[in-house]
N, C-alpha and C positions, 0 to 999 in steps of 0.2 A: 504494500500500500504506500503510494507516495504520501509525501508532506504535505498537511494541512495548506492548504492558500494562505489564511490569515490566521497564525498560530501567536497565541498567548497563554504562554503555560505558564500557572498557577498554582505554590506550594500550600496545599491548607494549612502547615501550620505556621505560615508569615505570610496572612491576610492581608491584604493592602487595605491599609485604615482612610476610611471618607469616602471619597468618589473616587471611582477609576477610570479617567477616560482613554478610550480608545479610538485611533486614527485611523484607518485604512490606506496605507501610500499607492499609488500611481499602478507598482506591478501588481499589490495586492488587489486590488479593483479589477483589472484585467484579467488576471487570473480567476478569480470567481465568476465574472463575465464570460466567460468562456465555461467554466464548469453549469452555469444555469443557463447555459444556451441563451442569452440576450446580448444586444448590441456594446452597451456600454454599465460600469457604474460609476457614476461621476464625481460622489464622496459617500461615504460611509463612517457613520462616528456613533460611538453609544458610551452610555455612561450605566455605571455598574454598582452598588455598595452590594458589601457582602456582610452575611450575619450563618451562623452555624446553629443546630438542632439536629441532637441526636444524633450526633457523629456525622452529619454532611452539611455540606457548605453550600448556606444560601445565597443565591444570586439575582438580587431583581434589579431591571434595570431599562432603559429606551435605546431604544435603536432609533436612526434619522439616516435615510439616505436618498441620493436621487439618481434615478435609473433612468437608463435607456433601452428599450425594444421593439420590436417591431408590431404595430398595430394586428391583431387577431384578423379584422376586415378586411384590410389595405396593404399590409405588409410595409407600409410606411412608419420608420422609426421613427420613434415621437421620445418625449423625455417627463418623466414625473416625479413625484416626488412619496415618499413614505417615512412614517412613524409609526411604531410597533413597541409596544411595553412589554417584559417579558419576566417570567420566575422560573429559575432552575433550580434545581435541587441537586448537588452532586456528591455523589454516593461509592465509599470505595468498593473494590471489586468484591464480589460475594455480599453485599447487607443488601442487596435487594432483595425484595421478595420471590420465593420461590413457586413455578407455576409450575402445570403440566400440559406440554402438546394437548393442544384441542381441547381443553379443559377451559369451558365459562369461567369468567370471574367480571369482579365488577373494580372497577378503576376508580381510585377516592380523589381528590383533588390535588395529592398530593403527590400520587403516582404518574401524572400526565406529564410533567417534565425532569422526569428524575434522569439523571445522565452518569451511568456508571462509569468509573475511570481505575486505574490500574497505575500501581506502583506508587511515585512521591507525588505526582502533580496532573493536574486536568487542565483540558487545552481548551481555556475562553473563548479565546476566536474563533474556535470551528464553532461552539455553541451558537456562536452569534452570526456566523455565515450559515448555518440553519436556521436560526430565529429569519433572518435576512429572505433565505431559500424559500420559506412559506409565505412569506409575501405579496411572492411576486403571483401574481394571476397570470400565466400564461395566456389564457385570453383575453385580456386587456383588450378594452379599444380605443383607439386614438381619434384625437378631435374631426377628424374627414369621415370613420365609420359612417355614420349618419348618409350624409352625402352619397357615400360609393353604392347604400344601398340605395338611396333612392333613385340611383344612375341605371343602376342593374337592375331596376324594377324589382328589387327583393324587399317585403314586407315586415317589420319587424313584428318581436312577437303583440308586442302592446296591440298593433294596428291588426293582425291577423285577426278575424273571425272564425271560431272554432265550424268546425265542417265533419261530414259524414254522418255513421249512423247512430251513434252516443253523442253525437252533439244533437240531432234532429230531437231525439229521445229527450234528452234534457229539454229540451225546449219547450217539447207538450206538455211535461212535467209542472214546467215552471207555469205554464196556463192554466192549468187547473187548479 
């Protein structure tokens, strides 16, 4: 497995006290621009305090960044911007909880970003170039969507009128 794009590794037991802000440089952007299939990212910066419970170390914090990709309609790259709030929990290797293949269970609020990590330290940056990775809407549309469909005589969903024979059905329903 290669290296992280944007690695900040972090010893839990010499927390960095206050805020921790984090920059993204030039290659670092480009590099994950490329791992998420989009055109550009044009800054990337998040701020971090950390607090610990129960043997893992809590991370909440915001992300801000401004992206480039290619419109979903148009394939015209357009550029925007996002802010994303975020809580991790990171857990060393083994105290996670133990499940079984294909075994239900139910996920508590606590379990939804837990991030096991191995050995002295756990790498922020990839945290947050996944926080960053969910983000992004792959389908995004840019400010011309609108337009391209009206060009192409494509209807959107708002304006379509529902059709066939569950729509017909529906409709007597709604008469009586």
């Amino acid at each position: 497995m290669s290296a992280p794009e944007l690695s900040r590794p972090i010893k839990p037991r010499a927390l960095p006290a206050g805020t921790m802000t984090i920059e993204a440089d030039e290659a670092e952007r480009a590099a994950l621009a490329r791992r998420f299939g989009i055109t550009a990212i044009h800054s990337l910066n998040s701020e971090v305090e950390f607090g610990e419970k129960d043997g893992a170390v809590l991370a909440e914090g915001k992300l801000a960044a401004t992206l480039e990709q290619p419109c979903a309609v148009t394939r015209e790259d357009f550029t925007y911007k996002v802010s994303e709030t975020f809580s991790l929990r990171f857990v060393p290797e083994g105290q996670l909880g133990e499940y079984e293949e294909d075994a239900e269970f139910e996920l508590t609020e606590e379990d939804l970003d837990e991030i096991e990590y191995e050995g002295e330290t756990f790498d922020l940056g990839e945290a947050i170039a996944q926080e960053l990775a969910l983000a992004i809407d792959p389908y995004r549309e840019g400010p011309n969507a609108d337009d391209a469909r009206t060009e192409a005589g494509i209807a959107s969903d708002e304006e379509r009128t529902p059709s066939g024979p569950l729509a017909e059905a529906l409709k007597e329903l709604r008469k009586g």
